[in-house]
N, C-alpha and C positions, 0 to 999 in steps of 0.2 A: 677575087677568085683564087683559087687553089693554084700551085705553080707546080707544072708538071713535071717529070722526068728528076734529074737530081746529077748532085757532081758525081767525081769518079768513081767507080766503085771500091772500096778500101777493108771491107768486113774481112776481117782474120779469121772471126772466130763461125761456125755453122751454125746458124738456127734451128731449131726443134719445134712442132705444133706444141700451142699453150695455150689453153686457151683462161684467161686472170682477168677480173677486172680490175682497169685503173681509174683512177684521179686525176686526172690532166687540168694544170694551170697554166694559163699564158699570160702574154699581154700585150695588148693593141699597138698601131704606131703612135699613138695618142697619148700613151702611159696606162690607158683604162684595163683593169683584167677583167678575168674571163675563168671560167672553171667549166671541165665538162668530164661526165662517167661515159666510160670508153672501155674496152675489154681488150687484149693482145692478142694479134692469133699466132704468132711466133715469140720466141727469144734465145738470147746467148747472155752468158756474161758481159757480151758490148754494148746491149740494145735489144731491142723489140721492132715489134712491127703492128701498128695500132691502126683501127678505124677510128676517123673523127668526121661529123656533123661540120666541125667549124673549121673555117680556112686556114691556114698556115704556107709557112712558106720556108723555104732554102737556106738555112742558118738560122731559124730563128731557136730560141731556147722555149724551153717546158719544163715546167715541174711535173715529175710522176709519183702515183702513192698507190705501191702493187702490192701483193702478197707473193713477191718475188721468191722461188725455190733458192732453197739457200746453198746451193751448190755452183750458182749463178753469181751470186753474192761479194764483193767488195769488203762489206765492213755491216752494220748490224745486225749479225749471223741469226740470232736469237730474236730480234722482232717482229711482230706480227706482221709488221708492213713494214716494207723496204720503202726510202724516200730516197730520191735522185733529181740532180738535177739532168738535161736531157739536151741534144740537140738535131734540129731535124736535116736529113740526110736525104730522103726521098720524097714527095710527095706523086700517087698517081691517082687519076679517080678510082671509083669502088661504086661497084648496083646502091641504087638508091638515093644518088645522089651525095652519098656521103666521100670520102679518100680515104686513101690508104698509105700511112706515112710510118715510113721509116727512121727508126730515129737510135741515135751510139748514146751512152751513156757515157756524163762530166764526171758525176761522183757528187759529195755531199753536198760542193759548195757551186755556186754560180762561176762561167768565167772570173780569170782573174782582171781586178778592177773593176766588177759590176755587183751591186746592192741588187736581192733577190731577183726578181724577173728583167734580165736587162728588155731596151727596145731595140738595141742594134742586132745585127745579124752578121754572124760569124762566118765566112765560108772559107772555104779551105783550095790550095794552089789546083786548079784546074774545073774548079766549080763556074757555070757560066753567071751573066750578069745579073745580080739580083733585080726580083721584081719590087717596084716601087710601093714603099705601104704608104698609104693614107696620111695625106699633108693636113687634115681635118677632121674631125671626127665625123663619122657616117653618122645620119639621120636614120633611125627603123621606118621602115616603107612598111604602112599601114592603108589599110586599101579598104575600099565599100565596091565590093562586086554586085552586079545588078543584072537576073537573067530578066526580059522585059516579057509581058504579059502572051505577047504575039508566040513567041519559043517554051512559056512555064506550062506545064500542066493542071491542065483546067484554067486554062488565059488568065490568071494572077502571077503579075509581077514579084520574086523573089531578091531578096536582100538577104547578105552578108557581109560581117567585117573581118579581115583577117589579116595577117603579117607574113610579106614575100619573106619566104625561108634563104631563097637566091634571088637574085637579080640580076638582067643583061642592058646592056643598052638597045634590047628589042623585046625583051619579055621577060619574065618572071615565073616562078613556082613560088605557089599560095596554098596553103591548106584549108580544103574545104571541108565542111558540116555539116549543112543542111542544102547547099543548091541541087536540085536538081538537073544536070547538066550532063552532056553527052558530048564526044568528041564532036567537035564541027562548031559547036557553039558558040553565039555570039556577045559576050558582057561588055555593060559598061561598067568603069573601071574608072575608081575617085580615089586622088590620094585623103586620107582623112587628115586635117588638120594643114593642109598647103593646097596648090595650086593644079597640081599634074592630074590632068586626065584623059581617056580615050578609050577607045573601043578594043577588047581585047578576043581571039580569038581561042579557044581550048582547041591546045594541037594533040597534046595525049593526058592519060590520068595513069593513073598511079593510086598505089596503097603502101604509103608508109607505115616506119616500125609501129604506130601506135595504132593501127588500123583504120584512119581514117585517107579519102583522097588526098590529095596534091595534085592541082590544075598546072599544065602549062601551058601558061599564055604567052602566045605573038601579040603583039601592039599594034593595032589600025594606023591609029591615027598618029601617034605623036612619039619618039623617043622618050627614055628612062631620064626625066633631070640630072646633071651631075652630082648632084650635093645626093642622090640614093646609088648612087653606083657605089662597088666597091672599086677595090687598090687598081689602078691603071697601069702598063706596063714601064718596063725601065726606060723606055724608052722612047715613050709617049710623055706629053704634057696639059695637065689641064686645063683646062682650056677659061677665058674669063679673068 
């Protein structure tokens, strides 16, 4: 999950509305990267302020590729796209289930002594205890939702497959297509390709950026396996 709030506050310089899209690279605790199109709604010379889809956290580093105003600018005055490396400074959430991270700008090269996207996490004297990233690579929670005949319209049982966007250890957000389903409703709920399953409840829906729902589900029967959870906190341990 997303780590909230952020170290001290330190920005010298005022941010302005921007609205750019960027290129956002990461990379997992795992070593694995990750790329995603993100847009800014602020900036200065120091940094930005970006919506991201994917989690992040308190130090960690990002590659950015803007069409940064050049009065903003460091050094490629004249390029189409400004390229920086980046580090993140705030994380809080944002509508939609997305966050909103704040992040100061390194300049061209990575920390010193890190090869492009390091994995560590940088923080800075009075930033709190980072949160724990993933000792193992996360499994994608793939799901077979099932409304059953007794609740479908026209008493035919309806099947879909899809992939929790989030996950808790009581429920999840899935993207739905074709179920017909209404808050209050009752699915069952198969991990495809493992073991986890149980009855899940739709406590609200939703319509994501791409226009289709997003169910959220509470869990009947059974907790989220640990191996589909994300990063656990600094201060917790895995359990097993």
């Amino acid at each position: 999950m997303a780590q909230g709030g952020g170290g001290a506050e330190r920005r010298r310089q005022r941010r302005v509305p921007m609205k750019l899209p960027v290129r956002v690279q990461g990379r997992e605790a795992d070593g694995t990267t990750w790329e995603e199109m993100s847009s800014c709604e602020d900036g200065s010379a120091g940094g930005v302020g970006l919506l991201l889809k994917r989690s992040v956290v308190l130090g960690q580093v990002l590659h950015l590729s803007l069409p940064l105003p050049q009065r903003f600018r460091q050094y490629d005055l004249t390029d189409s796209t400004y390229r920086t490396y980046a580090l993140v400074r705030n994380v809080r959430p944002a509508p939609g289930g997305a966050v909103r991270v704040g992040v100061v700008f390194l300049g061209k090269n990575p920390p010193r002594g890190a090869h492009a996207l390091p994995v560590e996490l940088y923080l800075l004297p009075g930033d709190p205890a980072p949160v724990e990233r993933r000792r193992f690579p996360r499994q994608l929670a793939r799901f077979s939702l099932k409304l059953g005949a007794e609740q479908a319209p026209g008493g035919v049982a309806v099947e879909e497959r899809t992939v929790a966007e989030d996950i808790s250890q009581q429920g999840a957000r899935v993207r739905a297509t074709s179920l017909p389903v209404v808050k209050g409703a009752i699915l069952e709920l198969e991990e495809i390709g493992g073991d986890f399953k149980t009855r899940a409840e739709v406590r609200n829906i939703s319509i994501g950026a791409d226009g289709h729902p997003r169910l959220n589900l509470l869990f009947l029967d059974s907790p989220t396996p640990e191996r589909l959870l994300p990063a656990v906190g600094a201060g917790e341990k895995p359990k097993g």
